[in-house]
KOLGU-4560 file (N, C-alpha, C; in nm, 3 decimals, padded with zeros to 5 digits):
<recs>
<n_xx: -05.012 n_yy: 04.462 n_zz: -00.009 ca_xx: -04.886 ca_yy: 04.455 ca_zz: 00.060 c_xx: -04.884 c_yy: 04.339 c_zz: 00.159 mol: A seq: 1 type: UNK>
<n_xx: -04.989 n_yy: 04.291 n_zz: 00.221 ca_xx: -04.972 ca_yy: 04.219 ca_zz: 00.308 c_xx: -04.947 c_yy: 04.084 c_zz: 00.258 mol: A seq: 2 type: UNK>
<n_xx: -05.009 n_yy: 04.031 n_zz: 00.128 ca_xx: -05.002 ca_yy: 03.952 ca_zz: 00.054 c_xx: -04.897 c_yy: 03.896 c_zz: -00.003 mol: A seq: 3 type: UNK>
<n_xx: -04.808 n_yy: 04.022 n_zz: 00.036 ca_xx: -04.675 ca_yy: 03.977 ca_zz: -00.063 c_xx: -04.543 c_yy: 03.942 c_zz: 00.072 mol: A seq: 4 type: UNK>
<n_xx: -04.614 n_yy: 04.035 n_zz: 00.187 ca_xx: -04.543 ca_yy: 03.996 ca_zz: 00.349 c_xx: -04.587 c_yy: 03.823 c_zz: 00.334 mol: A seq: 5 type: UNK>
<n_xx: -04.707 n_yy: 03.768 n_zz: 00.324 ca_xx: -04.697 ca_yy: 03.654 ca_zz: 00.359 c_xx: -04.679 c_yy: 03.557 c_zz: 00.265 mol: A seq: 6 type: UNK>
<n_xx: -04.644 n_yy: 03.582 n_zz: 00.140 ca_xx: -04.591 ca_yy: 03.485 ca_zz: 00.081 c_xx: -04.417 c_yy: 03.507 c_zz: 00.125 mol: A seq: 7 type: UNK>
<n_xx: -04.358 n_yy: 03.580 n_zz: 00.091 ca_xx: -04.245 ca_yy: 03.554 ca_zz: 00.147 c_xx: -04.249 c_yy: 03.457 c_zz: 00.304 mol: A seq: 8 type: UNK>
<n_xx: -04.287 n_yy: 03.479 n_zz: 00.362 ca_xx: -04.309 ca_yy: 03.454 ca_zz: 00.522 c_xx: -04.319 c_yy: 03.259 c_zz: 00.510 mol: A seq: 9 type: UNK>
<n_xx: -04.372 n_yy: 03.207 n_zz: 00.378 ca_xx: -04.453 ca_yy: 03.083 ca_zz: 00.387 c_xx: -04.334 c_yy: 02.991 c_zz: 00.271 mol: A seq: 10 type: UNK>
<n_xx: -04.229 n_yy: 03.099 n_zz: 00.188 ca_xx: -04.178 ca_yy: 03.066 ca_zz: 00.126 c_xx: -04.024 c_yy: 02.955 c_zz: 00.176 mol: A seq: 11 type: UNK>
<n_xx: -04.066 n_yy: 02.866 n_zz: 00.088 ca_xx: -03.903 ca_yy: 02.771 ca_zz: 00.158 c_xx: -03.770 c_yy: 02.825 c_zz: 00.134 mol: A seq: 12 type: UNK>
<n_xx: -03.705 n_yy: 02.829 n_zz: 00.258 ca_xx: -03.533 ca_yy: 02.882 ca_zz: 00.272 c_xx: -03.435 c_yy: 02.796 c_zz: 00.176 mol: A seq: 13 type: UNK>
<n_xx: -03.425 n_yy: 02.854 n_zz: 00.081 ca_xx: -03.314 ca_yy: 02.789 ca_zz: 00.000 c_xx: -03.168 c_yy: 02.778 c_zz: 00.080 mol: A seq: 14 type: UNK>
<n_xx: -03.043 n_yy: 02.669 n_zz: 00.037 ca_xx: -02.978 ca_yy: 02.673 ca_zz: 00.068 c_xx: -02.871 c_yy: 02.719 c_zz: -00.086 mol: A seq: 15 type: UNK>
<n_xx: -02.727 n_yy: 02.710 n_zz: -00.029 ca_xx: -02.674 ca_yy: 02.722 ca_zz: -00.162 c_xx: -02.711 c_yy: 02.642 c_zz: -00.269 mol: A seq: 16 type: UNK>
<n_xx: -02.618 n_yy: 02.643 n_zz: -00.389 ca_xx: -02.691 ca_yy: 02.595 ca_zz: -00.483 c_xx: -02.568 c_yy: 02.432 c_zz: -00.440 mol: A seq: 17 type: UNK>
<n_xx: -02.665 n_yy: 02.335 n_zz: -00.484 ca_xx: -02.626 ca_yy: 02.175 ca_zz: -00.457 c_xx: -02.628 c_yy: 02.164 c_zz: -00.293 mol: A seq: 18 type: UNK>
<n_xx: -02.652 n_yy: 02.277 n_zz: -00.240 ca_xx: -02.601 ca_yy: 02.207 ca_zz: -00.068 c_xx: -02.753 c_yy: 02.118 c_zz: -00.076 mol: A seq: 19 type: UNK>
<n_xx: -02.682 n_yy: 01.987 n_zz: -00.015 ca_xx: -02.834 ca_yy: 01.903 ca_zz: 00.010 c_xx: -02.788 c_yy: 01.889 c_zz: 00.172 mol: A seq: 20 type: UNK>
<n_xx: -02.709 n_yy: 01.963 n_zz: 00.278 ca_xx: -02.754 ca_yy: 01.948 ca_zz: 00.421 c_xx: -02.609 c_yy: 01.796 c_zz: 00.387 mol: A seq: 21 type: UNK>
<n_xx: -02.536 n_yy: 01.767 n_zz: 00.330 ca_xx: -02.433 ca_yy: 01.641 ca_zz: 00.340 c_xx: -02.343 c_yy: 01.726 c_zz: 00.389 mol: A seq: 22 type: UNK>
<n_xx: -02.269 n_yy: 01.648 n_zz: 00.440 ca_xx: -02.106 ca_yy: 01.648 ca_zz: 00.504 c_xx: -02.047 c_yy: 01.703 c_zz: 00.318 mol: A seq: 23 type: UNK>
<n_xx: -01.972 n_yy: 01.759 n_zz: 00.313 ca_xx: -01.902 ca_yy: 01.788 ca_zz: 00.201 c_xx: -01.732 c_yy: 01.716 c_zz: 00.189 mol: A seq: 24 type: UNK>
<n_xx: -01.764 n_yy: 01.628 n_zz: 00.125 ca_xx: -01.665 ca_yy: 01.496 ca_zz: 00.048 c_xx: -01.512 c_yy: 01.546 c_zz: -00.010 mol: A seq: 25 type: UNK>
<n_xx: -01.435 n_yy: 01.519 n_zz: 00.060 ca_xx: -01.259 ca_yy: 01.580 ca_zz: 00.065 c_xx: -01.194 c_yy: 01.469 c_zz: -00.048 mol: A seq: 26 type: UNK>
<n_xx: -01.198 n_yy: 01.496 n_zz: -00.167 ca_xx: -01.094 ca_yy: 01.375 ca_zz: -00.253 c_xx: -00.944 c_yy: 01.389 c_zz: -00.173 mol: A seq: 27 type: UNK>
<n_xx: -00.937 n_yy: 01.206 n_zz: -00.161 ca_xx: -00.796 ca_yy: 01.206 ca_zz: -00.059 c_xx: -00.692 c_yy: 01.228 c_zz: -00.153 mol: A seq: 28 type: UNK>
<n_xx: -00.577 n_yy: 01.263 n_zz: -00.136 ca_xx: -00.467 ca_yy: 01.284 ca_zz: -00.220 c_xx: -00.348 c_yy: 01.188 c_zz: -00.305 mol: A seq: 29 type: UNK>
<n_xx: -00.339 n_yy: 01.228 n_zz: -00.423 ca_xx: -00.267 ca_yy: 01.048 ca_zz: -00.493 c_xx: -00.165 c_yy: 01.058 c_zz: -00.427 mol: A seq: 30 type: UNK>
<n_xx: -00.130 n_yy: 00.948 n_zz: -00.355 ca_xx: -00.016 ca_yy: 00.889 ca_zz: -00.300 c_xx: 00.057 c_yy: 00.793 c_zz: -00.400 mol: A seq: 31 type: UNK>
<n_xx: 00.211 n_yy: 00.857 n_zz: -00.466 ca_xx: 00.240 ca_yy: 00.751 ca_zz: -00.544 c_xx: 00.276 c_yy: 00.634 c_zz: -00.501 mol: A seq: 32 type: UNK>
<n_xx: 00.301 n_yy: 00.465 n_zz: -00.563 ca_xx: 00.352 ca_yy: 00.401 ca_zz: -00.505 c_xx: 00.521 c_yy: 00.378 c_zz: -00.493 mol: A seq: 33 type: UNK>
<n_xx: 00.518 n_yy: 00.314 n_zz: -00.302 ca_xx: 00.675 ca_yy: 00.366 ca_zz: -00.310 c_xx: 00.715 c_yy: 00.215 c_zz: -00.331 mol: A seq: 34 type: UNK>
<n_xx: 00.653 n_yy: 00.086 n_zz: -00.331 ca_xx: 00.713 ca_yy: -00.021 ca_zz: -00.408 c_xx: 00.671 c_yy: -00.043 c_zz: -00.574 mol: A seq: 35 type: UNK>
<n_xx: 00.750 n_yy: -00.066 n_zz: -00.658 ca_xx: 00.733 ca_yy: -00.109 ca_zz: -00.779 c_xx: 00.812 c_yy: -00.225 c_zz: -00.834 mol: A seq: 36 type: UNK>
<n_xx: 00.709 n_yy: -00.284 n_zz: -00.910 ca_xx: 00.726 ca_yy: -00.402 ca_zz: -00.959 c_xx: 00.848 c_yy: -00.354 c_zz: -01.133 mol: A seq: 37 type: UNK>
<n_xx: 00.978 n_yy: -00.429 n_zz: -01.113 ca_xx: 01.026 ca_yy: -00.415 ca_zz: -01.212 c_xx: 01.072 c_yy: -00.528 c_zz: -01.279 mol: A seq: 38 type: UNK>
<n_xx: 01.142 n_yy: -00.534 n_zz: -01.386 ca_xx: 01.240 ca_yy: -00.588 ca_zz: -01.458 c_xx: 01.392 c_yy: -00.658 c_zz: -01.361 mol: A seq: 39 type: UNK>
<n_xx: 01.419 n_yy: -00.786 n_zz: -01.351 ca_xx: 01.502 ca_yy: -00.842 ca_zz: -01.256 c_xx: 01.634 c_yy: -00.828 c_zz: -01.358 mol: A seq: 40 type: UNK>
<n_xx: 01.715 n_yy: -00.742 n_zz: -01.331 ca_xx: 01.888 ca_yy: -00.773 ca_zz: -01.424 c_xx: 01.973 c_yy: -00.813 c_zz: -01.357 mol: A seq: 41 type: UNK>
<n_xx: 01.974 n_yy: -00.856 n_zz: -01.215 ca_xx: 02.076 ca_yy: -00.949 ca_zz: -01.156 c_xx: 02.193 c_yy: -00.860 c_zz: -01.095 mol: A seq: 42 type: UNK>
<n_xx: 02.204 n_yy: -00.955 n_zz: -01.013 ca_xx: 02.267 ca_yy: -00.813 ca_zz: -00.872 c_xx: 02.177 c_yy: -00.778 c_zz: -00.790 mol: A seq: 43 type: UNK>
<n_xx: 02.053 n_yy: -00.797 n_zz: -00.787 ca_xx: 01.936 ca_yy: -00.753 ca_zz: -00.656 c_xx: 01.987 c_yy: -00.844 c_zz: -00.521 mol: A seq: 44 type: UNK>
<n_xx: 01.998 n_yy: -00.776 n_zz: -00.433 ca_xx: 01.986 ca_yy: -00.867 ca_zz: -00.339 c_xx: 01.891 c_yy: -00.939 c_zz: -00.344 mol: A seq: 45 type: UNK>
<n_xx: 01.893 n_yy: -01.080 n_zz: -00.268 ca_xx: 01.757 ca_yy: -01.171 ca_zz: -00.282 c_xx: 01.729 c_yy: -01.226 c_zz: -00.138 mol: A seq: 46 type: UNK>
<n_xx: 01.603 n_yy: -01.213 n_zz: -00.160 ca_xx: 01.545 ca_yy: -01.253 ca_zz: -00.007 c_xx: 01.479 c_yy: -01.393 c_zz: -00.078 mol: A seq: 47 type: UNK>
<n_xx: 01.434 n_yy: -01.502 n_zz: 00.009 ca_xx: 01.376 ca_yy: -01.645 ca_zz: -00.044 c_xx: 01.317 c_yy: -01.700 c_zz: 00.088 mol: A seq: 48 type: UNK>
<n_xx: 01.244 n_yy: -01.817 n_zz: 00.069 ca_xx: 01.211 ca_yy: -01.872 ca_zz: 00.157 c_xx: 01.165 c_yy: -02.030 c_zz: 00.136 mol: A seq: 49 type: UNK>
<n_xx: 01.270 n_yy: -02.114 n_zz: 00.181 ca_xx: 01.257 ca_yy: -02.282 ca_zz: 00.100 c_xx: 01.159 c_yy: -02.332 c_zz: 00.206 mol: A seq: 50 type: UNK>
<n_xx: 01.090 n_yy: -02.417 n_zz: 00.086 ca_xx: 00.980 ca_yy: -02.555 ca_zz: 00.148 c_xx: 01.062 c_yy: -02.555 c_zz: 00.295 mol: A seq: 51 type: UNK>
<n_xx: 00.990 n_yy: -02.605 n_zz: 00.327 ca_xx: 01.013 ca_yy: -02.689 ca_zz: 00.451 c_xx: 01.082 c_yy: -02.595 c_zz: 00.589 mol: A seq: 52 type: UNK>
<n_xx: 01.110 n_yy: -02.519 n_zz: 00.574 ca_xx: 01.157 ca_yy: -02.433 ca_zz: 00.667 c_xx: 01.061 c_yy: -02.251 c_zz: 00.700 mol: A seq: 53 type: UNK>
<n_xx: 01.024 n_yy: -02.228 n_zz: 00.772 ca_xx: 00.973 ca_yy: -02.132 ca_zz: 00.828 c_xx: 01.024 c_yy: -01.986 c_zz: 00.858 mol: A seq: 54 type: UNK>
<n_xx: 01.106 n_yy: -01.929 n_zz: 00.729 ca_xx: 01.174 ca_yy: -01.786 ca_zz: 00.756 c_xx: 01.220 c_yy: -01.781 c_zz: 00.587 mol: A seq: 55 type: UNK>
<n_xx: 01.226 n_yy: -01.636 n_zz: 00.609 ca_xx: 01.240 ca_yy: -01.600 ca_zz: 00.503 c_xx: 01.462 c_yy: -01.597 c_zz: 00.544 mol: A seq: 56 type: UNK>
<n_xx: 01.503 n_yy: -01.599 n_zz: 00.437 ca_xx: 01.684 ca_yy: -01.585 ca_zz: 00.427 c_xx: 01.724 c_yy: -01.483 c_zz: 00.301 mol: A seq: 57 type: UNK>
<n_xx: 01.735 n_yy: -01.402 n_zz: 00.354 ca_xx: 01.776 ca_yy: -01.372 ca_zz: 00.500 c_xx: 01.650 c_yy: -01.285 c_zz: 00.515 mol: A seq: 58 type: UNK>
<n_xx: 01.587 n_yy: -01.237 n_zz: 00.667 ca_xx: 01.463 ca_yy: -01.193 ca_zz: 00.722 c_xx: 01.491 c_yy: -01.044 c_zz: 00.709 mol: A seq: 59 type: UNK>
<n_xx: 01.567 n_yy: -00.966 n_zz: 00.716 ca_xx: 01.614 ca_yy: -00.835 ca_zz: 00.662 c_xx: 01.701 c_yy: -00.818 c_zz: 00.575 mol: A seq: 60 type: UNK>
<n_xx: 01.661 n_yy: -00.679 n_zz: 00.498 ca_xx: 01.760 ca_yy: -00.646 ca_zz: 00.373 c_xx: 01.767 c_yy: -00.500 c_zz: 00.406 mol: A seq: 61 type: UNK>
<n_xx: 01.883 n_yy: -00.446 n_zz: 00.333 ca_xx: 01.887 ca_yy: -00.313 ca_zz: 00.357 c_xx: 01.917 c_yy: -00.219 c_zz: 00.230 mol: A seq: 62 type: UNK>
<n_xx: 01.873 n_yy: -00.165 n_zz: 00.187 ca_xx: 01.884 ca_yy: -00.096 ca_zz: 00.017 c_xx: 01.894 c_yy: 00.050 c_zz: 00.041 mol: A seq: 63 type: UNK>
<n_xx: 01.973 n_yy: 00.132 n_zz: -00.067 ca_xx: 01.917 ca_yy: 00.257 ca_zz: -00.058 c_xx: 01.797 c_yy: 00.271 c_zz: -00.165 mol: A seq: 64 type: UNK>
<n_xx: 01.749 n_yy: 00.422 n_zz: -00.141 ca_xx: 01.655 ca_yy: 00.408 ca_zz: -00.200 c_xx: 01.628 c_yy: 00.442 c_zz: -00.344 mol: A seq: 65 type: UNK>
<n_xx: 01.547 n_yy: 00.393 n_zz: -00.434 ca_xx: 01.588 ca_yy: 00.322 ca_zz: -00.543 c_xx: 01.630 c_yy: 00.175 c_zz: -00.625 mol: A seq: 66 type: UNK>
<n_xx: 01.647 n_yy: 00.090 n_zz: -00.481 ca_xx: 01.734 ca_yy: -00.013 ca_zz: -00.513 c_xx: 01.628 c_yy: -00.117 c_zz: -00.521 mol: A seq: 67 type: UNK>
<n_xx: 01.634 n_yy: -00.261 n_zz: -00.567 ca_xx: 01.547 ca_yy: -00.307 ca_zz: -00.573 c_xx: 01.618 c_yy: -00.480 c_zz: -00.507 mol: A seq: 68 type: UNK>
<n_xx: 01.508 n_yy: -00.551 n_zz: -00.519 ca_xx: 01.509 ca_yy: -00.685 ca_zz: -00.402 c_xx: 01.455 c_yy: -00.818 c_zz: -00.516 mol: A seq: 69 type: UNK>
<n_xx: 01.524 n_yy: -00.895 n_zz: -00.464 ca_xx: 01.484 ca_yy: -01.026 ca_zz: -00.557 c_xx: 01.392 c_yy: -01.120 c_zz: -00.464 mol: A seq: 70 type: UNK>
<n_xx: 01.266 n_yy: -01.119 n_zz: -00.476 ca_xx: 01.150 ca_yy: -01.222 ca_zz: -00.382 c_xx: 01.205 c_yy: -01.349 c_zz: -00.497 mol: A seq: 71 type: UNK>
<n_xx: 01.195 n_yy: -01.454 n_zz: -00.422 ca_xx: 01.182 ca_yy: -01.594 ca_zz: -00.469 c_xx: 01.110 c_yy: -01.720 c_zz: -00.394 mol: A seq: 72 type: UNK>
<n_xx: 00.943 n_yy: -01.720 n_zz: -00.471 ca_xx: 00.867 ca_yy: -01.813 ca_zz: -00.301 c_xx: 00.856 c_yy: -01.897 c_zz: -00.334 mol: A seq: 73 type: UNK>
<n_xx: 00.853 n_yy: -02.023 n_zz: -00.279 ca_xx: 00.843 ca_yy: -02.151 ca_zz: -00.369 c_xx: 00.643 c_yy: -02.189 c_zz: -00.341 mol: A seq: 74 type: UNK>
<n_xx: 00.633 n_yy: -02.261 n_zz: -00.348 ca_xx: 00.501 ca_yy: -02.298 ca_zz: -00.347 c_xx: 00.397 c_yy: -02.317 c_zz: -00.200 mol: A seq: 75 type: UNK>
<n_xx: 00.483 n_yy: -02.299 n_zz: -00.084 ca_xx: 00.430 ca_yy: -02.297 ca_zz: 00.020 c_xx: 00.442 c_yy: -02.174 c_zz: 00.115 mol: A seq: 76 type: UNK>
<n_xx: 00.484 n_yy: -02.022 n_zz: 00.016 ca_xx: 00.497 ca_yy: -01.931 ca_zz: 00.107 c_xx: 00.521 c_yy: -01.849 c_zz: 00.032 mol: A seq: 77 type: UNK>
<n_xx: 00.445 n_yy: -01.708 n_zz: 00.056 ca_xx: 00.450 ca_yy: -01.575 ca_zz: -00.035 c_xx: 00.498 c_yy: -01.452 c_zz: 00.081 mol: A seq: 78 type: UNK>
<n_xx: 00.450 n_yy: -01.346 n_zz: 00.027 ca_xx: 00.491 ca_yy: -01.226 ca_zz: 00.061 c_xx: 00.389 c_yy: -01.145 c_zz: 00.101 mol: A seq: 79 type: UNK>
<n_xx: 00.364 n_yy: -01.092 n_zz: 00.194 ca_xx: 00.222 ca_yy: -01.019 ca_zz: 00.242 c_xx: 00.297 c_yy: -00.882 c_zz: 00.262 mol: A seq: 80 type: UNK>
<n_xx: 00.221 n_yy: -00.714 n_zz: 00.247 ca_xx: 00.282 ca_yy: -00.649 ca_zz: 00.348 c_xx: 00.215 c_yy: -00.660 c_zz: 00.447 mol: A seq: 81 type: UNK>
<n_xx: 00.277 n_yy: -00.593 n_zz: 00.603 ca_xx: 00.186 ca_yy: -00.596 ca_zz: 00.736 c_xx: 00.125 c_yy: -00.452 c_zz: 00.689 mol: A seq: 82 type: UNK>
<n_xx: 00.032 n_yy: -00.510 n_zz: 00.758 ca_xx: -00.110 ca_yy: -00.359 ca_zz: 00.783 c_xx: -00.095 c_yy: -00.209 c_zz: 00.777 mol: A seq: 83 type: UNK>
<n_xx: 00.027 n_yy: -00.246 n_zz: 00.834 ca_xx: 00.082 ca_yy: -00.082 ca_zz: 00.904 c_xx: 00.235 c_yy: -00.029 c_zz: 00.828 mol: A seq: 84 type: UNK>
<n_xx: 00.186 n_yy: 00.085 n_zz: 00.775 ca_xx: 00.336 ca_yy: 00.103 ca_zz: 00.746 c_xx: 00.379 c_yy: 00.073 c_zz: 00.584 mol: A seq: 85 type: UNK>
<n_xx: 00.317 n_yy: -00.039 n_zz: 00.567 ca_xx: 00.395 ca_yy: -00.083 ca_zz: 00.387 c_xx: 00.317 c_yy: -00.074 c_zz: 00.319 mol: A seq: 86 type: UNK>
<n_xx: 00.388 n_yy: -00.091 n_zz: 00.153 ca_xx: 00.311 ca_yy: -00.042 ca_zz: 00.076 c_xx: 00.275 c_yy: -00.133 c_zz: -00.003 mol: A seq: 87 type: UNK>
<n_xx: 00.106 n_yy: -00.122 n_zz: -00.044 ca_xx: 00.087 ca_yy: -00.270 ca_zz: -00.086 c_xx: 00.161 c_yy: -00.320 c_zz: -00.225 mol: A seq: 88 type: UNK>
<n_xx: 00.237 n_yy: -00.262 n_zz: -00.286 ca_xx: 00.330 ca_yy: -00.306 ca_zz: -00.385 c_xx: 00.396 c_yy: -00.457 c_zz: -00.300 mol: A seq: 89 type: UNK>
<n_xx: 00.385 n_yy: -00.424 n_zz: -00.232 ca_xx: 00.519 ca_yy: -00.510 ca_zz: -00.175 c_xx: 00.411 c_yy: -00.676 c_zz: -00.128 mol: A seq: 90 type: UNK>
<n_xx: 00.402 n_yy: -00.735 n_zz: -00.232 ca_xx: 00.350 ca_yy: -00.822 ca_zz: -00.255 c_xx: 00.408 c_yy: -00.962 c_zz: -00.324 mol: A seq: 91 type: UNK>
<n_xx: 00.434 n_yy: -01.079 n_zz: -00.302 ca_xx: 00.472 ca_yy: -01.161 ca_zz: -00.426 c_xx: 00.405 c_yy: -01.300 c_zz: -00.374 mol: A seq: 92 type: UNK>
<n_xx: 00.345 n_yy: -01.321 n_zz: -00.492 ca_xx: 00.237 ca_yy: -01.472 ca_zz: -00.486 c_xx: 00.328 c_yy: -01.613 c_zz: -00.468 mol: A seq: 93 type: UNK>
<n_xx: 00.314 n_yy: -01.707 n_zz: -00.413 ca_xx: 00.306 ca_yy: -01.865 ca_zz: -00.389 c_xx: 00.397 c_yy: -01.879 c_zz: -00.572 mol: A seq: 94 type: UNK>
<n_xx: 00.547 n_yy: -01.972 n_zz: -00.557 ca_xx: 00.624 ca_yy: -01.988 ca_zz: -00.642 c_xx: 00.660 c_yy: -01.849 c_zz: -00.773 mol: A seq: 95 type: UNK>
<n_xx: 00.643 n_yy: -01.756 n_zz: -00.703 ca_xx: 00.651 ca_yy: -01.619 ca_zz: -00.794 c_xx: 00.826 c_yy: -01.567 c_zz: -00.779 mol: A seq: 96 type: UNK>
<n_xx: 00.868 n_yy: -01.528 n_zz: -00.862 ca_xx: 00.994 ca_yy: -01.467 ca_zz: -00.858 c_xx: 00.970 c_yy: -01.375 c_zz: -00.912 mol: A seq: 97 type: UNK>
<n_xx: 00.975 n_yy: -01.196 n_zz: -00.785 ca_xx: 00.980 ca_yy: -01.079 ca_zz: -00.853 c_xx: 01.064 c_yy: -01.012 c_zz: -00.813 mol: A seq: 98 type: UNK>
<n_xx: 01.110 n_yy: -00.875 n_zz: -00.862 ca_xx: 01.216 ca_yy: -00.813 ca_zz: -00.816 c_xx: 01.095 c_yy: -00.654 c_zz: -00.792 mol: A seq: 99 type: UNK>
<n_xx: 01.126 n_yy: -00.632 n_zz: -00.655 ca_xx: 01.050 ca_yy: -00.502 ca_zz: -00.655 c_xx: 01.111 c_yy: -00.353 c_zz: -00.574 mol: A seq: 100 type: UNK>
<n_xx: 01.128 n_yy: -00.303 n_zz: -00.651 ca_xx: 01.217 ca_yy: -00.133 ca_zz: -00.613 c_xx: 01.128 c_yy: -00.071 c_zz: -00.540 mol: A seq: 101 type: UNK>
<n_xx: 01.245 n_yy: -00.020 n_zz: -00.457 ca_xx: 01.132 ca_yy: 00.097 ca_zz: -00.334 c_xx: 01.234 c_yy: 00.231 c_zz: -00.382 mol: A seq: 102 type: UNK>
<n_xx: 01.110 n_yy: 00.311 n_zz: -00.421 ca_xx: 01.087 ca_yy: 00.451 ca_zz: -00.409 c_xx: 01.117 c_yy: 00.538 c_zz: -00.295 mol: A seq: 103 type: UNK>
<n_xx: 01.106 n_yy: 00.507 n_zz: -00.146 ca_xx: 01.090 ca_yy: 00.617 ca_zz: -00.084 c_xx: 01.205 c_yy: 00.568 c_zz: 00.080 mol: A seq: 104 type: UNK>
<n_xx: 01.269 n_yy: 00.632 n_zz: 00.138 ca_xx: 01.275 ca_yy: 00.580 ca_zz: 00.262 c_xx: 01.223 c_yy: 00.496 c_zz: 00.365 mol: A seq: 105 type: UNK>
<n_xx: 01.245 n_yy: 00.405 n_zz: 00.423 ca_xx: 01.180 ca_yy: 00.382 ca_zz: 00.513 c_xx: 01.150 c_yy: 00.228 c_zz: 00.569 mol: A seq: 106 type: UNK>
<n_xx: 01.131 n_yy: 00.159 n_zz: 00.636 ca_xx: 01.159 ca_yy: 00.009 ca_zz: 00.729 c_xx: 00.983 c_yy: -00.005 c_zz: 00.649 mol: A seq: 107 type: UNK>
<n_xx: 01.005 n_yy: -00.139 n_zz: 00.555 ca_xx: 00.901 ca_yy: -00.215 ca_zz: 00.515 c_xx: 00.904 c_yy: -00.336 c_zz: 00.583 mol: A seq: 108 type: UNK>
<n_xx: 00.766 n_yy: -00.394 n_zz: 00.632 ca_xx: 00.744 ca_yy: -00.479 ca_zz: 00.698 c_xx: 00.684 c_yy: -00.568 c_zz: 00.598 mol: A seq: 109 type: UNK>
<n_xx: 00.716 n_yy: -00.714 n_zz: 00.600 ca_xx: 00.638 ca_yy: -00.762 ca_zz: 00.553 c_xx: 00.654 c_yy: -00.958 c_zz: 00.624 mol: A seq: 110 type: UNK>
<n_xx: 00.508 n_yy: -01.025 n_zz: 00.569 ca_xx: 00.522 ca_yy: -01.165 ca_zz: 00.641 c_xx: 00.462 c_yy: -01.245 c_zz: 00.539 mol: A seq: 111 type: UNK>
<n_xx: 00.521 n_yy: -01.369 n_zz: 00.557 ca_xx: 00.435 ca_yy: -01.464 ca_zz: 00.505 c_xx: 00.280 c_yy: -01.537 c_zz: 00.544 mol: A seq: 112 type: UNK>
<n_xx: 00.206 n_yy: -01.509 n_zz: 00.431 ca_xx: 00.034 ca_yy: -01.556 ca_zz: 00.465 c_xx: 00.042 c_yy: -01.659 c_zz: 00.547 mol: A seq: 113 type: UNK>
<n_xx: 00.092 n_yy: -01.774 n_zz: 00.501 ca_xx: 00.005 ca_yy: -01.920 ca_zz: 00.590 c_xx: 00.100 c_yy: -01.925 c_zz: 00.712 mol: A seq: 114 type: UNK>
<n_xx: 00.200 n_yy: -01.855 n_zz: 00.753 ca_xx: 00.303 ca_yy: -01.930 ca_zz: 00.832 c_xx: 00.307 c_yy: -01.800 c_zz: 00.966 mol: A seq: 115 type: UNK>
<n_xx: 00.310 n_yy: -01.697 n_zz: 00.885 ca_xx: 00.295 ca_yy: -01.560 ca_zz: 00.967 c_xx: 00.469 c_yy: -01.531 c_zz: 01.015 mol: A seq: 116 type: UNK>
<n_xx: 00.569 n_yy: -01.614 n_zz: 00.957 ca_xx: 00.732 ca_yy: -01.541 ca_zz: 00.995 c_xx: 00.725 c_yy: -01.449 c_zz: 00.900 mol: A seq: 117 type: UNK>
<n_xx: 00.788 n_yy: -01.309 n_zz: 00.966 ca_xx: 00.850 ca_yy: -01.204 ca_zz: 00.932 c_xx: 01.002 c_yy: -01.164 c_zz: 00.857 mol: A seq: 118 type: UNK>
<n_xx: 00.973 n_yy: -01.068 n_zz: 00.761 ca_xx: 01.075 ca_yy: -01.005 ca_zz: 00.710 c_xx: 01.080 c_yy: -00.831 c_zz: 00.693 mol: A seq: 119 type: UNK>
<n_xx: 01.163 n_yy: -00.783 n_zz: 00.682 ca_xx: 01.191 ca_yy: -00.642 ca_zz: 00.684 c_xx: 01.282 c_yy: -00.590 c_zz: 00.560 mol: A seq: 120 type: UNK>
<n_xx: 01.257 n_yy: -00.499 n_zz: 00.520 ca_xx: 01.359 ca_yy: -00.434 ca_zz: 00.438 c_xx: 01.323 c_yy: -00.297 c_zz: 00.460 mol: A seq: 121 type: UNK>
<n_xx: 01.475 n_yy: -00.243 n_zz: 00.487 ca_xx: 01.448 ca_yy: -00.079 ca_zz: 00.559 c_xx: 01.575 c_yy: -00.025 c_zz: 00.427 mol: A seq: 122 type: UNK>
<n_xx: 01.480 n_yy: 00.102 n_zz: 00.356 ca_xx: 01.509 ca_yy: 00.176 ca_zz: 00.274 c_xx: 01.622 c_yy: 00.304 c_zz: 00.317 mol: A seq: 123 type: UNK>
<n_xx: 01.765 n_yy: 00.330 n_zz: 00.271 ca_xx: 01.813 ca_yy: 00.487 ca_zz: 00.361 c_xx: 01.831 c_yy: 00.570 c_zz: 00.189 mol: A seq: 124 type: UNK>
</recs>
């Protein structure tokens, strides 16, 4: 009897089964995207921004939601979103013409990379 007191006594404490003592890992949740890249059929409002001048024209747009926007950059100025707030859909490269629909409510921020002027488009 005592033999069997001290093996238990000497025996290692299991934990559950897989617990290795980690923080236990939360999958974050799919967030769909609320800008999308579509098909341009004319009638988008259009936002642009020419050589030589420093702003986007016009610097705000206003859509409901659903509606979509005509980017047009020429070769010295694209479309960034800011950090906070937008969704990285909302993107358009150096001489790119895209048209991109927002999904969801809400004031998108966005600026140009090399120059850093601002534009907005707020979704109702």
């Amino acid at each position: 009897m005592k033999l069997a007191i001290l093996f238990l006594l000497s025996a290692p404490v299991l934990g559950a089964c897989g617990d290795d003592g980690a923080t236990p890992t939360i999958d974050a949740p799919v967030v769909a995207a609320k800008v999308e890249t579509v098909t341009c059929v004319g009638g988008e409002p259009e936002i642009t921004a020419a050589n030589g001048t420093n702003a986007y024209t016009p610097n705000a747009q206003t859509i409901a939601v659903g509606g979509a926007v005509k980017f047009t950059m020429p070769g010295a100025h694209n479309v960034v979103p800011d950090p906070t707030g937008s969704d990285a859909g909302l993107k358009v490269d150096f001489t790119e013409t895209k048209c991109l629909k927002f999904t969801a409510a809400g004031t998108y921020g966005f600026h140009c990379g090399p120059h850093a002027f601002k534009g907005t488009i707020t979704v109702n």
